[in-house]
N, C-alpha and C positions, 0 to 999 in steps of 0.2 A: 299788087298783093301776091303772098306766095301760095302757090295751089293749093288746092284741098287736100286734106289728110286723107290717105290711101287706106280708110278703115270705114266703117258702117255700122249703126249699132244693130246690131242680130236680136233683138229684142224689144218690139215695140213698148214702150212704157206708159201702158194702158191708165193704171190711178194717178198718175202725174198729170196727162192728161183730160183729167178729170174734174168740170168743176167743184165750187168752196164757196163757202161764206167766211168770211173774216172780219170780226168785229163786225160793221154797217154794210160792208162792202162785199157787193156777187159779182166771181171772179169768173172766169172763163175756162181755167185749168191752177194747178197749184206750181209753178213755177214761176218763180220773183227773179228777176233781173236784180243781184246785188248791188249794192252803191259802191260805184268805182272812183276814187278820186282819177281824173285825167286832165289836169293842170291844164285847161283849154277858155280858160273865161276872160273878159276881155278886162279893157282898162277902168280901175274903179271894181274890180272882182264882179264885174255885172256880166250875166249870162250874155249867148251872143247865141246870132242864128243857128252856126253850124250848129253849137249846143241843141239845139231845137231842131234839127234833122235827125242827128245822133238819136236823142229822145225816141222821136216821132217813128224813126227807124225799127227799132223793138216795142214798139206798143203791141205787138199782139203777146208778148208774156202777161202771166194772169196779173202779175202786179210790179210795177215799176221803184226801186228804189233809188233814189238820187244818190249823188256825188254826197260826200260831206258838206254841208255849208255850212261856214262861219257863223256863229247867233251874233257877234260885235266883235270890233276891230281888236280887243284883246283877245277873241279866238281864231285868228289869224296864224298859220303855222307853215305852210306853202303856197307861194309865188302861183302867180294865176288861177288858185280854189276862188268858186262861189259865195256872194254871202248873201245875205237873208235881216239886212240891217239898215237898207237903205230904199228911198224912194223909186232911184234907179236901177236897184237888183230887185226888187220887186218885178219891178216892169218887165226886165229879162227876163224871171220865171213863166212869166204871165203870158209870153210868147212859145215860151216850151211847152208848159200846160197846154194852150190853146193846140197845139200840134198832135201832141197827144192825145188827147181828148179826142181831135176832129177825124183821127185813125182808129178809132173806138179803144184803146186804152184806158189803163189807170195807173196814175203817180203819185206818190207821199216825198217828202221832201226829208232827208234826215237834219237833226241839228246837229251843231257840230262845236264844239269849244275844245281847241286843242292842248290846254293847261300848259304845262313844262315844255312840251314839244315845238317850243316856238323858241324866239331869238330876238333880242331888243333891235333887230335893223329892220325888224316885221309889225315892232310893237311901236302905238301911238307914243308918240316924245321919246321913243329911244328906251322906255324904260323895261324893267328885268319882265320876264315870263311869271304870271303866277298860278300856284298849285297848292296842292292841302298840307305841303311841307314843302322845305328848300334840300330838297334832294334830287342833285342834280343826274338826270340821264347820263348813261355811255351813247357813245356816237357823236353823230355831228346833225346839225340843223342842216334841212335844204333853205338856205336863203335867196334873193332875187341874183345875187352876185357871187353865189356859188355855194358850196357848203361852208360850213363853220362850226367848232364843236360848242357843244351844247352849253352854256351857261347854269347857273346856279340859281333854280327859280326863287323865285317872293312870295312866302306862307300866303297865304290869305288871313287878313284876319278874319273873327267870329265875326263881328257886326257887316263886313264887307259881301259875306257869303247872301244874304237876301238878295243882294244888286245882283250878284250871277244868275238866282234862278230866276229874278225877274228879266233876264235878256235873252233865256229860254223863253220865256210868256210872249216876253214882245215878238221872237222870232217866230214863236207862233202863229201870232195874231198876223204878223206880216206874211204868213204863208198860206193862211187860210185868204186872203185878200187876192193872197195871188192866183188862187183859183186851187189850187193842189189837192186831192182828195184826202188827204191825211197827213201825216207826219211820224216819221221814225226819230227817234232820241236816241242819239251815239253816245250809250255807256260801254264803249267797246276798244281795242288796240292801243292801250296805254295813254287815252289823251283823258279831259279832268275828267270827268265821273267816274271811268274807270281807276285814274291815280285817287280817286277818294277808298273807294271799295277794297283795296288793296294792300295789307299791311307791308309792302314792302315799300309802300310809298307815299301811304298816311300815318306816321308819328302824331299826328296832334291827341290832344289831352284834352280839350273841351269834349263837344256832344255830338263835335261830327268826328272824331278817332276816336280809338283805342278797341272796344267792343264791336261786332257786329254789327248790332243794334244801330251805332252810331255811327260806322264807315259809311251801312247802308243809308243814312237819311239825306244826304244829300242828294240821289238819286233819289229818292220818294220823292222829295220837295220838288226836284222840278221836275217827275211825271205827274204832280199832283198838280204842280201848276200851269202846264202844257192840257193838261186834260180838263184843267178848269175852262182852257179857250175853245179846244175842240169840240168836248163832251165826251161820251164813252163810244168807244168802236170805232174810234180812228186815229187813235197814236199807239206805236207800237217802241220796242226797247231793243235795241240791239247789243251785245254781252259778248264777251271772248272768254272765259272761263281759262282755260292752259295757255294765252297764247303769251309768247315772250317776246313781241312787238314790242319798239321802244323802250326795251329796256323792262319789262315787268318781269313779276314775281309774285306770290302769294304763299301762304305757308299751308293753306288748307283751302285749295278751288271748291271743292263738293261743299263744305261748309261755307265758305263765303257766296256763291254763286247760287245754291240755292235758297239760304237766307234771302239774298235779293232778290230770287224770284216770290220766295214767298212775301216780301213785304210791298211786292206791286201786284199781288193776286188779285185785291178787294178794288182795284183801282176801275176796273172799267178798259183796260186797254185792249187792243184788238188782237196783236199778240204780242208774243218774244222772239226775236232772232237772234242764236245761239249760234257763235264760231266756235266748231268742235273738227277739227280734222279728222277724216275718213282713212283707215287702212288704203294704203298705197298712193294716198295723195301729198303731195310736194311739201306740204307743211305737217303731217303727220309723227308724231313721237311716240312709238310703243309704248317709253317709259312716264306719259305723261297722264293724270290722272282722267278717268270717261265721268264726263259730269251729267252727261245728258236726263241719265236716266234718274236725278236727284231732283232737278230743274223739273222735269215734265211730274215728279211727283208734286213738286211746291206748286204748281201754277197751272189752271187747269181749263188756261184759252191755247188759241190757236199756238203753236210752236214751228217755228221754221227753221231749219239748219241748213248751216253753207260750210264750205272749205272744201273743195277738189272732189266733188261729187261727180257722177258721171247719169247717162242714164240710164244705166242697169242699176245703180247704188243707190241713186234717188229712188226709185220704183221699191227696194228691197227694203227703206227707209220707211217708206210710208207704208208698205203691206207688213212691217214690225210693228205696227203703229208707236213710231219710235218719234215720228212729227206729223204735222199736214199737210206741210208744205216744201219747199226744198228751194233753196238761192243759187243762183249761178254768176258767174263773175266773168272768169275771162272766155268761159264758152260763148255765155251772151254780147261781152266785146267782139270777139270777132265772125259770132255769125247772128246778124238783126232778124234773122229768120227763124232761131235755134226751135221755136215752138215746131214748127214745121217742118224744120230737117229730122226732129227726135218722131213726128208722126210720120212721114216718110220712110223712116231708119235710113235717110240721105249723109254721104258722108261730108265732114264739119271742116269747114276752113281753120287753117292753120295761124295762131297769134300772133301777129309781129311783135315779139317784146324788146323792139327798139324804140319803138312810137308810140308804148302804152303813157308814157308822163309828156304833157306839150307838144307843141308842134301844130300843122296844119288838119288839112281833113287825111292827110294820108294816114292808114291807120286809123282811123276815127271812124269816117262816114265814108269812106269806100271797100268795104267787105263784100264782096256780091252775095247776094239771093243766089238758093238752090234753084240751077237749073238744069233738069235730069237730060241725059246724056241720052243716045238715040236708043243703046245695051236695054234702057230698064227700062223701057217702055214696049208694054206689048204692040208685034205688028198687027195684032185682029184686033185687040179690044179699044188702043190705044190709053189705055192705064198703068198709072207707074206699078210696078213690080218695087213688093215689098219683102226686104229679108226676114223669111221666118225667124 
């Protein structure tokens, strides 16, 4: 692995490390381990052990967000993801969880239905990707055999749209089996719920396009049918409001974004996780519209934001009361301890971004734990020295 970062944070981040209730669940501190896809699951998309050390590894973050997983083989979009559709990925989760769990953690499972973002050599019998219109993405698919550009998805028809939110339900019910404390719903980064919500990529004319009203019901329907399995206080919604993943667009985020939040207000969910990029972080756009503060007015549970946070940002975040909670992604990839280097103020290992997609444990499950250096520990008291 490469060394640690030659930095520290000079500022402990006292409310982050602070516990929360969320929805049903009492958390330990407000920092969520983001859902990272890392293309690491085995044959048949079924979890595998390493999976389940990886996991096991950050259970001490207050709350654990999985990878994407597939709800059914139509939301299939990249070459070794997880799914959430079978006897035998049941079973794989069920091994992660138990790991989790038995390190005193807590995990939710996100669902996952990649719409357009797929590729008929991914899809059962070959056939086209579908989505709320046949408007086909820029770029190219990652497929098993290499990329490939994107095809021209298949509308969905009206009558066909119940079967998708019933393969959220089912995903559901197969996750709750699997042991998982809750479930996050991926209406986020261009894949279907978000291509529903989105006019630059829902044309349709019936009752799930045109208005607001109607973009948003496809997301209501299946957090209303997800929550029908859970019950209230343990499924949560994940949302990208600017981002331009995959190919998106919107004509009016503030309006469309916090519409959706207002229309899963009454639902009972435990919260929202909102991708809004932070001044100075990597995916940040000055000129891209701040929805934050529309979203936290429509919707008035728990709220968590992610995108290149740090922990002076996060800390600044929640003493705005701007959220409750704050995600981290590739801080928590490359260091399983990050709860404890941030109470520390320990400095953070550095990301291999050659190993983030596939591959072995290298890069995955070999990051080391902080182990402080002879400098920071005093020679009388034998206590780590923390930077003011």
């Amino acid at each position: 692995m490469k060394p640690a970062l030659d930095r520290r944070i000079t500022t402990i981040p006292r409310l982050l490390l602070t516990p929360t209730t969320v929805g049903v669940l009492r958390l330990p501190n407000r920092m969520v381990m983001a859902p990272m896809t890392r293309n690491r699951a085995g044959a048949g998309n079924v979890p595998t052990p390493l999976m389940a050390t990886y996991y096991r590894q950050r259970a001490s973050a207050g709350l654990i967000v999985t990878e994407a997983t597939q709800v059914a083989p139509e939301g299939l979009g990249y070459p070794d993801t997880p799914g959430i559709h079978t006897d035998e990925q049941v079973a794989g989760w069920q091994h992660v969880v138990r790991a989790v769990h038995a390190a005193g953690g807590r995990i939710v499972l996100q669902l996952w239905h990649v719409g357009r973002i797929s590729h008929p050599s991914m899809q059962p019998g070959g056939a086209l990707p579908v989505a709320p219109s046949a408007v086909k993405p820029a770029g190219q698919a990652v497929t098993p055999r290499g990329r490939a550009p994107f095809v021209t998805p298949r509308a969905l028809e009206t009558h066909e749209i119940p079967r998708v939110v019933a393969q959220f339900a089912d995903a559901a019910r197969r996750a709750k089996q699997a042991g998982f404390d809750g479930v996050e719903i991926h209406g986020a980064n261009g894949y279907l719920i978000d291509q529903f919500l989105r006019d630059a990529t829902n044309h349709r004319s019936d009752r799930y396009g045109g208005s607001l009203v109607n973009r948003v019901r496809f997301l209501r329907e299946v957090a209303e049918a997800v929550v029908g399995v859970w019950g209230e206080g343990r499924v949560g919604v994940r949302l990208s409001p600017t981002s331009s993943l995959n190919d998106m667009r919107d004509s009016d985020p503030v309006q469309t974004f916090s519409g959706a939040a207002r229309a899963l207000a009454s639902l009972g969910l435990s919260y929202l996780h909102v991708v809004e990029p932070v001044p100075g972080s990597r995916a940040f756009d000055p000129s891209a519209p701040r929805t934050l503060a529309a979203i936290r007015a429509a919707f008035h549970g728990a709220l968590v934001v992610n995108s290149g946070f740090t922990a002076s940002t996060a800390e600044a975040a929640l003493a705005r009361r701007e959220a409750d909670l704050v995600s981290f992604g590739v801080l928590f990839l490359a260091n399983p301890d990050l709860v404890e280097r941030f109470r520390l103020g320990a400095p953070l290992n550095e990301p291999d971004r050659l190993t983030f997609y596939g591959g072995d444990a290298r890069g995955y499950t070999d990051y080391p734990t902080y182990r402080p250096a002879a400098e920071d520990v005093d020679a009388t008291t034998r206590k780590r020295r923390v930077p003011a």
